[in-house]
C-alpha positions as CSV (number, residue, x, y, z in Angstrom):
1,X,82.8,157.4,-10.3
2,X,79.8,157.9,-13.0
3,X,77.8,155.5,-10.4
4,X,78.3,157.8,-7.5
5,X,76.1,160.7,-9.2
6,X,73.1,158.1,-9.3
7,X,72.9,157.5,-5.6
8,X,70.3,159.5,-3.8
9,X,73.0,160.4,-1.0
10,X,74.8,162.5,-4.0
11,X,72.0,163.4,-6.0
12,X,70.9,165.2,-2.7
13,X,73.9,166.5,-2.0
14,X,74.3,168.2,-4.9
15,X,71.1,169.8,-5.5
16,X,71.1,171.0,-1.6
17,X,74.3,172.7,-2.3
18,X,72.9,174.4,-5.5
19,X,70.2,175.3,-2.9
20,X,72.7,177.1,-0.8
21,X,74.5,179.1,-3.2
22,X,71.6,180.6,-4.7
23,X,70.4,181.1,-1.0
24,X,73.9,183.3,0.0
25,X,73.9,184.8,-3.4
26,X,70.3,186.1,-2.7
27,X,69.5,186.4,1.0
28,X,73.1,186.2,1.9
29,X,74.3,186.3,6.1
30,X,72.8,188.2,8.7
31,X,75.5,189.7,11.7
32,X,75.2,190.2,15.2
33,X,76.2,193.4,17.4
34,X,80.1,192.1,16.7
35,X,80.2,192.6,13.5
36,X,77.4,194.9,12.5
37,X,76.3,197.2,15.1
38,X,72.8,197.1,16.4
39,X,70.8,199.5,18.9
40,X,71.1,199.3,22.7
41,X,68.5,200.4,24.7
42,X,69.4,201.6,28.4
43,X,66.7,200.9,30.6
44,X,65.8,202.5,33.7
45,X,63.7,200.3,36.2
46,X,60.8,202.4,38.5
47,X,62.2,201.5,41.8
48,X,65.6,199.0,43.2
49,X,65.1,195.6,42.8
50,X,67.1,192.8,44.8
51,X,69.5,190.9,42.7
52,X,66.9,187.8,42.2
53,X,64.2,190.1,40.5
54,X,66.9,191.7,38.4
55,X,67.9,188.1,37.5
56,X,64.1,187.6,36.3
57,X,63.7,190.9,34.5
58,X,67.1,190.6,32.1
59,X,65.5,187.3,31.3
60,X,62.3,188.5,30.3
61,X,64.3,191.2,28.7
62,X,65.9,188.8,26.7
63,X,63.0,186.7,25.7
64,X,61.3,189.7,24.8
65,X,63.9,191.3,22.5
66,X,65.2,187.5,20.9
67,X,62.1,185.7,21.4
68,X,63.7,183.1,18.2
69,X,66.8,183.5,19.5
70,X,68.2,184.4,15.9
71,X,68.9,188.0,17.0
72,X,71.8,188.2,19.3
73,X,71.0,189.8,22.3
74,X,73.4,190.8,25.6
75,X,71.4,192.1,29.1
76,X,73.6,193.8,31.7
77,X,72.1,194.6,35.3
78,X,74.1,198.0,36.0
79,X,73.4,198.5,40.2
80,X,70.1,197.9,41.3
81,X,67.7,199.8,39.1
82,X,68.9,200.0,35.5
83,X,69.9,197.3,32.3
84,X,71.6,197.8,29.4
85,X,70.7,195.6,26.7
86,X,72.1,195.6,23.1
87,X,70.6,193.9,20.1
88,X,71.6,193.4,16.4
89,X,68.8,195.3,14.9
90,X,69.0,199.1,13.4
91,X,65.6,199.3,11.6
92,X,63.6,202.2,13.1
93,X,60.3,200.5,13.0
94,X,61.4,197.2,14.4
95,X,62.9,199.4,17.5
96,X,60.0,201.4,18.2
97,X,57.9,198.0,18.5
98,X,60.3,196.5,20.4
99,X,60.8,199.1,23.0
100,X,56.9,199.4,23.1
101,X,56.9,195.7,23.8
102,X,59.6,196.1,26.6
103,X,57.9,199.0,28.2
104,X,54.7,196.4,29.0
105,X,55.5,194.8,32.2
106,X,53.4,192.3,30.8
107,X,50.9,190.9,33.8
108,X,48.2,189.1,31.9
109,X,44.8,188.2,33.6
110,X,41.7,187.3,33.1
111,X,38.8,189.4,35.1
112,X,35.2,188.2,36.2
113,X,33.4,190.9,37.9
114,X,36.6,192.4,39.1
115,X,38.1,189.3,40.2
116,X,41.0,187.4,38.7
117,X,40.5,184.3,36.8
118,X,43.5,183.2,36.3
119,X,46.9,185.0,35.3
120,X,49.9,184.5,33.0
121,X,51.6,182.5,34.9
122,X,49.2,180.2,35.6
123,X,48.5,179.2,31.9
124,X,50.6,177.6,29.3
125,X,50.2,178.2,25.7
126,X,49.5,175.6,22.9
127,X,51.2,176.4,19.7
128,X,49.3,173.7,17.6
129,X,47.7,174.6,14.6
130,X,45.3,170.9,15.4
131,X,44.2,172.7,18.8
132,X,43.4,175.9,16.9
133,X,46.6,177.9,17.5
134,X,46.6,180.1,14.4
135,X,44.6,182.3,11.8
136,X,41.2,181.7,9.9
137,X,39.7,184.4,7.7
138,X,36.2,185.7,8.4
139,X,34.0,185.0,6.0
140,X,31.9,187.9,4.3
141,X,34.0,190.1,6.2
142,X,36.5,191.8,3.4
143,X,39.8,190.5,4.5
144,X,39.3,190.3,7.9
145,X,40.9,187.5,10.2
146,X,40.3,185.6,13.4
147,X,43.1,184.4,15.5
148,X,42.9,181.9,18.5
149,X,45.3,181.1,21.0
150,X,44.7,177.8,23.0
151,X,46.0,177.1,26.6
152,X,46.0,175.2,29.3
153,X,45.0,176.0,32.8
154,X,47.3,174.9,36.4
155,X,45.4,173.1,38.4
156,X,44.3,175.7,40.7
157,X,43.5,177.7,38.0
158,X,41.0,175.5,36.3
159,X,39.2,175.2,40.0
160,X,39.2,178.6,40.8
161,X,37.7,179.2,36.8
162,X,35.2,177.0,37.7
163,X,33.9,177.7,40.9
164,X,34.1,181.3,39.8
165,X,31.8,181.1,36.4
166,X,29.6,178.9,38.1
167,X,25.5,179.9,37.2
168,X,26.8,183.3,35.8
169,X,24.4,183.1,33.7
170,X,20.9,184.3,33.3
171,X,17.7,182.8,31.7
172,X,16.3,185.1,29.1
173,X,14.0,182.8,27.2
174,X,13.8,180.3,24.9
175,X,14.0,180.1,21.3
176,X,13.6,176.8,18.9
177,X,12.6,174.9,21.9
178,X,16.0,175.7,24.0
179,X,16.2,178.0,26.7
180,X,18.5,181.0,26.0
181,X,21.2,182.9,28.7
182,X,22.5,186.0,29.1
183,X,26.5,185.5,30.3
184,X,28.7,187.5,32.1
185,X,31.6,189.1,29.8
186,X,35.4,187.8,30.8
187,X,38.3,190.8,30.6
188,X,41.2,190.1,29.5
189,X,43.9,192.5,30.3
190,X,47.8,193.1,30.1
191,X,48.9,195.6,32.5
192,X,46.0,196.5,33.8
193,X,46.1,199.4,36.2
194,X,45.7,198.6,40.0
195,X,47.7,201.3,41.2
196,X,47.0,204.2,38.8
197,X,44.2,206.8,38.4
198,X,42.6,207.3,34.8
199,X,41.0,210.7,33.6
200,X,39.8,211.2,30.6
201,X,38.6,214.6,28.9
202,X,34.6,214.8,28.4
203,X,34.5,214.8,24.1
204,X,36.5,211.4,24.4
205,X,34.5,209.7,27.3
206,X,31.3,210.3,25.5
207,X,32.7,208.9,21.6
208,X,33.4,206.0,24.0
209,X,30.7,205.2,25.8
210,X,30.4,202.1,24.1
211,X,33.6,200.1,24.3
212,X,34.3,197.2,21.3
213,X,34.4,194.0,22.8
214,X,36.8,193.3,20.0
215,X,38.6,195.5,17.5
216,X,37.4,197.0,14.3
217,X,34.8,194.4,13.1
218,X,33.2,193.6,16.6
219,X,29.5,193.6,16.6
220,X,29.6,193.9,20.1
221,X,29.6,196.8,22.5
222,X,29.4,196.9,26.1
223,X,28.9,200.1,28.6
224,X,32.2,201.7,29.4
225,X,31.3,201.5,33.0
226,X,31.2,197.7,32.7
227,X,34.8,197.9,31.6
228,X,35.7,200.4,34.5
229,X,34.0,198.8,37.0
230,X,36.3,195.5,36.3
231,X,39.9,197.7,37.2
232,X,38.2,198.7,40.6
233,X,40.6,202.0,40.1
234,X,39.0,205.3,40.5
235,X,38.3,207.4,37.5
236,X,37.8,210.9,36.5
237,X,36.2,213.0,33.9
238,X,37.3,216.2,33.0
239,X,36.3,219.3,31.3
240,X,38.8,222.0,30.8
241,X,39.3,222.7,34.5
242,X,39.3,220.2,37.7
243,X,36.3,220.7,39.4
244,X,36.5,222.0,43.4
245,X,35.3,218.1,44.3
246,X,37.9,216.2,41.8
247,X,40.4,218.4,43.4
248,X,39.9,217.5,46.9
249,X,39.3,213.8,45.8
250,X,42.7,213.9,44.4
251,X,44.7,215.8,47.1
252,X,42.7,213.9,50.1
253,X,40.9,210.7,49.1
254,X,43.4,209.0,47.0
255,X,47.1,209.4,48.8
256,X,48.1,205.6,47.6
257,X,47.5,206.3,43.8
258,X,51.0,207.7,43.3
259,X,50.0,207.8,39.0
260,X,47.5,209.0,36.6
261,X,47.0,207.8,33.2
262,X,45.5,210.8,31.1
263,X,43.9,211.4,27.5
264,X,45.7,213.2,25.2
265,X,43.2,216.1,25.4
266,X,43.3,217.2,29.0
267,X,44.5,220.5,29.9
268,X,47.7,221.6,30.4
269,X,46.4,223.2,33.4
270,X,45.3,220.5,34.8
271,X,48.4,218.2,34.0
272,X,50.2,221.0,36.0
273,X,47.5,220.9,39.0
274,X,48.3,217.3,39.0
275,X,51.9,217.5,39.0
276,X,51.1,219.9,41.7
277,X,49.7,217.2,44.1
278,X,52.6,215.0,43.4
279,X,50.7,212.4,40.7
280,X,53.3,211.5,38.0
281,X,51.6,211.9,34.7
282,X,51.3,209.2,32.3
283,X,50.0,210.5,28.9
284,X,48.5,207.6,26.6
285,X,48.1,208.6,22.9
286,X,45.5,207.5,20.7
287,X,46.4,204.9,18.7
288,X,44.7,204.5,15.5
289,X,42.4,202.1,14.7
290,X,42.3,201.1,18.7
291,X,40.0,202.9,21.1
292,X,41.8,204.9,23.8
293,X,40.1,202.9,26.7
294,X,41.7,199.8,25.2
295,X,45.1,201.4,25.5
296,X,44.9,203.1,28.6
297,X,43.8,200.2,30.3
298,X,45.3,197.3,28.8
299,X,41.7,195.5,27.5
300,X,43.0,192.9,24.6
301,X,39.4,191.0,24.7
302,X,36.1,190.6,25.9
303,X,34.3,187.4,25.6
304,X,31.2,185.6,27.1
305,X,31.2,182.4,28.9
306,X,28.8,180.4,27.8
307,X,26.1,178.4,29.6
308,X,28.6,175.3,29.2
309,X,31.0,176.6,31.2
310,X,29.1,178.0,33.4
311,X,27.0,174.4,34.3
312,X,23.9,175.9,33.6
313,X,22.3,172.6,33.7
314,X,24.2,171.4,36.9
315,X,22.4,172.1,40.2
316,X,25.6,172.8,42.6
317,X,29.4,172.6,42.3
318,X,28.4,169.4,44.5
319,X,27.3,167.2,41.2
320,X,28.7,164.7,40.0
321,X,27.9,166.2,36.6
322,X,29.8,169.4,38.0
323,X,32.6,170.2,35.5
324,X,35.8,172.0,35.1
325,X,37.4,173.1,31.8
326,X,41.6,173.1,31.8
327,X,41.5,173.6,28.1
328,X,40.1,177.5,27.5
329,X,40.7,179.5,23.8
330,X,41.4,182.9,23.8
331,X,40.3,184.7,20.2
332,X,40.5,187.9,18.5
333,X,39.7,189.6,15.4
334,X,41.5,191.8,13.2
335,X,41.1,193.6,9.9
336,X,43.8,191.9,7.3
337,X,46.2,189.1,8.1
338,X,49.0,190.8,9.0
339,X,47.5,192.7,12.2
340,X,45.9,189.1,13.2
341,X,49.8,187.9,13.0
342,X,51.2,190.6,15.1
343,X,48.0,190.8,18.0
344,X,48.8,187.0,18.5
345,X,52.2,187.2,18.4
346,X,52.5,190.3,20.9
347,X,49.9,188.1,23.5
348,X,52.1,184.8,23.0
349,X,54.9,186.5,23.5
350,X,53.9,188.7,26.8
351,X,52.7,185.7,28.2
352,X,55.5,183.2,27.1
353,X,58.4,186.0,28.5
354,X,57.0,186.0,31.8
355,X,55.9,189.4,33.6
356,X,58.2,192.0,35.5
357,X,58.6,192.0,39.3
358,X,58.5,195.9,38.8
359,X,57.8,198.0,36.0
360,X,59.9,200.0,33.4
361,X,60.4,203.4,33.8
362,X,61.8,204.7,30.8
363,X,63.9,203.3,28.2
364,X,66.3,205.0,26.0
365,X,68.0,204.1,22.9
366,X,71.5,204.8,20.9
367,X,73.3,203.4,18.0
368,X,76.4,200.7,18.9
369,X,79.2,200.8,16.2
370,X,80.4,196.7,15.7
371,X,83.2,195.8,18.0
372,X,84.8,193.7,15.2
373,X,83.7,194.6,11.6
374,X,84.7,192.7,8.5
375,X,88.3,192.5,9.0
376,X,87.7,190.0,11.7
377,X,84.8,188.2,9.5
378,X,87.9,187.9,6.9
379,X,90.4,186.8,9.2
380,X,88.2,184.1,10.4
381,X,87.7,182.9,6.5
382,X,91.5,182.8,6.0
383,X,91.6,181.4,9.1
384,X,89.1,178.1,7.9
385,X,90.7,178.0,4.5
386,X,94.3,177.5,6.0
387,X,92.6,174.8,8.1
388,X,92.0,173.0,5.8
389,X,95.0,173.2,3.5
390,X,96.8,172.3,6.8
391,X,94.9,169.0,7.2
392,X,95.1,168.3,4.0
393,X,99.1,168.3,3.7
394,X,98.8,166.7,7.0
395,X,96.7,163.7,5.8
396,X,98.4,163.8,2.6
397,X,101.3,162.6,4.4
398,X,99.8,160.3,6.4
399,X,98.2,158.3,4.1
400,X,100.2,159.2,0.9
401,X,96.7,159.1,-1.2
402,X,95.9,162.8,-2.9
403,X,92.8,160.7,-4.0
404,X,91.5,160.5,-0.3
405,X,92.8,163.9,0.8
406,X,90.7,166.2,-2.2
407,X,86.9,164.9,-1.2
408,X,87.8,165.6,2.5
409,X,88.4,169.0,0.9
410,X,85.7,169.5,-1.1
411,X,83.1,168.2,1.2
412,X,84.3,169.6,4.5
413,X,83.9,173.2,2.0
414,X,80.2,172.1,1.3
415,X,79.5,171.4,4.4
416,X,80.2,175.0,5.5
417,X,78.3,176.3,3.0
418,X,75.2,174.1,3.6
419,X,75.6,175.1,7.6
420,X,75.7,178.8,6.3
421,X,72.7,178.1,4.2
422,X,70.6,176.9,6.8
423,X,71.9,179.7,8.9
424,X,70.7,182.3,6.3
425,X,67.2,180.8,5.8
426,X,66.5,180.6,9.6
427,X,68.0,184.4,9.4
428,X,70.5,183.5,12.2
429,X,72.7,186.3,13.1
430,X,76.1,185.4,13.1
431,X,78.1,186.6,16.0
432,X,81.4,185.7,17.7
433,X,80.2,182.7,19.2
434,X,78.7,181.5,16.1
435,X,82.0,181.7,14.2
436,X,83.7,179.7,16.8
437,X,81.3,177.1,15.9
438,X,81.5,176.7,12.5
439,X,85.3,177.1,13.0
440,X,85.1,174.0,15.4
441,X,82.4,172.3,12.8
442,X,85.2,172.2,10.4
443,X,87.4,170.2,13.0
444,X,85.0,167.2,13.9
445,X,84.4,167.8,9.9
446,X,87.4,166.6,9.2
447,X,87.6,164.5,12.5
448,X,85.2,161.9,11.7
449,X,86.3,161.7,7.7
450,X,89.6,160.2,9.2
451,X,87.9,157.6,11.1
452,X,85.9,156.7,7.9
453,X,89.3,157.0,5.9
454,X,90.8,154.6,9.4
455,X,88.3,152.2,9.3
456,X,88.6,151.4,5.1
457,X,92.5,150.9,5.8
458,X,92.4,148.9,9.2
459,X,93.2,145.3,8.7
460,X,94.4,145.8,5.3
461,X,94.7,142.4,3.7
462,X,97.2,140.8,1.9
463,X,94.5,139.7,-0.1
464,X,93.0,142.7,-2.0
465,X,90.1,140.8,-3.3
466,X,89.1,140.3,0.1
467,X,89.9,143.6,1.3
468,X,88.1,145.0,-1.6
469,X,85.0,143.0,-1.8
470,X,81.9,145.2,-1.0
471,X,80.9,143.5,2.3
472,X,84.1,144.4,3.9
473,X,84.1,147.6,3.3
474,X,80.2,148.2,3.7
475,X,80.9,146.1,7.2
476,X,83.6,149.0,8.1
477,X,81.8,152.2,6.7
478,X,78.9,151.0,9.4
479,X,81.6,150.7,12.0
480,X,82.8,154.6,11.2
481,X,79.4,155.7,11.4
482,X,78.7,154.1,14.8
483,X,81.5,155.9,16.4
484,X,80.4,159.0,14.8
485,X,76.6,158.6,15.6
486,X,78.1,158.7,19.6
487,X,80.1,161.3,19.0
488,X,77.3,163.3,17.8
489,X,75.2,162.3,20.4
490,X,77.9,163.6,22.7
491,X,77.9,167.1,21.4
492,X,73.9,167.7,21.0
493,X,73.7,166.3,24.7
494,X,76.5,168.7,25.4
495,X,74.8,171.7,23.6
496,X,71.6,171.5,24.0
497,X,71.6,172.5,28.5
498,X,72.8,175.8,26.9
499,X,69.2,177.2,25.4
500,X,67.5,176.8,28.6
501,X,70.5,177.8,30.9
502,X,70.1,181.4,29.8
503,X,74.0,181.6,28.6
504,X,73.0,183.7,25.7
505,X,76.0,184.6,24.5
506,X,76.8,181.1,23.9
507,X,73.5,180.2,21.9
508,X,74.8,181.3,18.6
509,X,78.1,178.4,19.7
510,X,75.3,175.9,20.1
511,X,72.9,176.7,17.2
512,X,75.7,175.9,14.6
513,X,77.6,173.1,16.5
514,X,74.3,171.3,16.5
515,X,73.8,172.1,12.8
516,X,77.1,171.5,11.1
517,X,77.2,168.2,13.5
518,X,73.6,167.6,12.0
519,X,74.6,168.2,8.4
520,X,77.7,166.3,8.6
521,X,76.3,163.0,10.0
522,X,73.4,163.0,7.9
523,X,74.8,164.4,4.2
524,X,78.5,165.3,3.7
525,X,80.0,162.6,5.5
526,X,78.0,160.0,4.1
527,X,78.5,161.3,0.6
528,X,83.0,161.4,1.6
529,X,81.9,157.6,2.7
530,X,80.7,156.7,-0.7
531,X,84.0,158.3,-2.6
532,X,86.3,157.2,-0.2
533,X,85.0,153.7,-0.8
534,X,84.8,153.7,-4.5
535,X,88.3,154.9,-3.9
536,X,89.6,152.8,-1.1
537,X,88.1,149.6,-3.7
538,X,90.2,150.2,-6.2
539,X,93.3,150.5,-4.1
């Protein structure tokens, strides 16, 4: 046996179980709504949808809440206009971004002169750190970060782009022998209004007459009516009172606009005038660090084509030297790392999700106790263990061989814990599907250690010297991991339809049938191959 602990398979083994341990003694496991509660947020739609869009919004729901599908996450239509949807997460902060997140109904475009681009849906993202997906600190800049998120244009998209951008740019000179342009800006927007007024009090529309074109170290500032003039909405500035024209405009001229986002400083006289008219009043707080006009309108970035993509040097779309871009970058800046991670993580996952057919009205939020608890989490271990003792008396009088019977034992154990590992370092929460996985694991566990225990005592020769010899059983080891290799194949074609069939509830059933079948095949039950043939050699 000495020999086993010097082959790679073992050493590996050994040291990835070591690995595990420490990982459950330190992390430990992370439990869904079934066993440990969570937070479900009720969620209350602006107007009845028809059972297709409410198809489309619980699954953007549910991308949006589980976007790394580790969180275990249910979405119930309830009539025609409201969802429940419960997730395994209690922390306060992690809500309140989460239900700011959901609240978005998350229509990206891009803007030219008031005129869409191209939108989310039109645009796939490219998470590759080679294209530039990712993070680069700013030099001289104290900490600050860029981030850039590549993506690909549709088709009609990239045409429309450039046809679009095409000579907007101006000649303003020429510097080091090349002729310099002044480019139109591109707006980049997530929810931007189309339907909805915006006032603003008087002291906050003149600290923001200059709007960022990025946040907190942009060099950059454009005219506030640039920015307004791209959401071709009408909008108002107030003093402490409406003034006998904004009144009229708002009772007569402007019967379609049914909403009004306002600053946090306008009158609560005129919030009541308003609700007077019939507007529904949507106050947007300040958020800090982050101009109001950013908020209130959804602006995530301003950037300028450039004379490239605008074919400066081409005399008509007609050219042969015309040219259209279906690779664009989108960029940002940020003060630390940390915010750089969570502005390109919010846009990714806005535009990954999808948008809503209709928007969110309001969204509320209560505790959920766990349906199960510990008891059943205990249950389910005794529940393994006597599994296992069962199979083992079971084997052990079939092929009358304690010797074959312990390592089936004591790897099928490891290989739990290894699958558990893996589970606790991806922070996968476990949840009822989940535990009928690794329940089942432990059945094609011990499943495909009898064919290898099969194949070593088919054909059992009179002769043991040539039943023994290294060849032979080499020749039938291979043959055990053939039929297991299939069977494995099987089960990951099997599994796999589930993460893009939206059966949620049966991801966490997938995730660690997938995994234990993984760590099986490739660790534990080549390592029970190697004992069972020192073993089976000696026989």
């Amino acid at each position: 046996m000495k020999t086993l602990f010097k082959k790679p398979i073992f050493i590996f083994w050994i040291i990835l179980l070591l690995f595990t341990i420490t990982l459950l003694a330190t992390k430990g496991l992370f439990f869904g709504v079934d066993f440990n509660g969570g937070t479900s947020f009720q969620i209350v739609l602006e107007e009845p949808v028809s059972s297709e869009q409410l198809t489309k919004i619980s699954s953007v729901i549910d991308k949006r809440l589980n976007w790394s599908g580790s969180k275990d996450t249910k979405v119930t239509p309830s009539g025609d206009q409201y969802l429940v949807a419960s997730i395994a997460e209690s922390d306060p902060d992690e809500i309140a971004s989460l239900k700011e997140i959901l609240l978005r109904q998350g229509t990206f475009e891009a803007v030219l002169e008031s005129e869409v681009l191209f939108s989310g849906d039109e645009i796939t993202i490219i998470k590759d750190p080679q294209k530039g997906y990712g993070f680069q600190e700013i030099p001289s800049s104290n900490g600050a970060y860029r981030w850039t998120l590549p993506l690909i244009l549709t088709n009609s998209a990239t045409n429309r782009f450039a046809e679009m951008v095409f000579h907007k740019c101006v000649p303003i000179g020429y510097s080091n022998g090349s002729e310099e342009y002044d480019c139109a800006n591109t707006f980049f927007f997530v929810d931007r209004p189309k339907d909805t007024l915006i006032m603003m009090d008087s002291e906050l529309y003149f600290q923001e007459k200059q709007v960022p074109t990025a946040l907190e170290i942009s060099s950059s500032y454009i005219p506030i009516e640039d920015l307004f003039s791209e959401l071709t909405v009408p909008y108002f500035i107030v003093d402490s009172n409406l003034t006998d024209k904004q009144l009229v405009d708002l009772k007569n001229n402007f019967v379609n606009f049914k909403k009004i986002i306002i600053s946090p400083n306008v009158s609560l006289s005129i919030i009541s005038s308003l609700e007077d008219i019939g507007y529904k009043i949507i106050l947007k707080e300040k958020e800090e660090g982050v101009p109001w006009i950013w908020t209130a309108t959804g602006l995530k970035s301003v950037i300028s084509i450039t004379e490239g993509i605008a074919n400066m040097d081409v005399p008509t779309m007609d050219s042969s030297r015309f040219q259209t871009f279906t690779n664009l970058t989108i960029t940002g800046q940020a003060s630390s790392y940390d915010d750089a991670v969570s502005r390109l993580d919010y846009l990714d996952l806005i535009i990954t999700s999808g948008s809503l057919p209709i928007a969110i009205e309001s969204i509320s939020t209560e505790s959920i106790s766990p349906y199960l608890g510990s008891s059943f989490l205990n249950t389910s271990l005794w529940i393994g263990i006597l599994a296992l003792i069962t199979v083992a008396i079971v084997l052990f009088f079939r092929y009358k061989q304690i010797k074959l019977v312990i390592p089936i034992l004591i790897t099928g154990t490891s290989e739990i814990l290894i699958l558990l590992g893996f589970l606790s370092l991806l922070s996968f929460r476990l949840d009822l599907a989940a535990v009928a996985g690794i329940l089942a694991t432990i059945g094609t566990g011990v499943d495909d250690n009898i064919i290898i225990i099969d194949e070593l005592l088919k054909g059992r020769s009179k002769n043991k010297n040539e039943y023994s010899s290294s060849d032979s059983l080499i020749r039938r080891i291979k043959k055990a991991f053939f039929i297991m290799f299939a069977a494995a194949a099987t089960t990951a074609v099997t599994m796999i339809p589930i993460f893009g069939l939206g059966l949620g509830k049966l991801t966490g059933f997938a995730v660690t049938i997938l995994l234990g079948t993984a760590i099986g095949v490739f660790i534990t039950r080549p390592v029970y191959a190697q004992i069972a043939k020192k073993i089976v050699s000696k026989l």
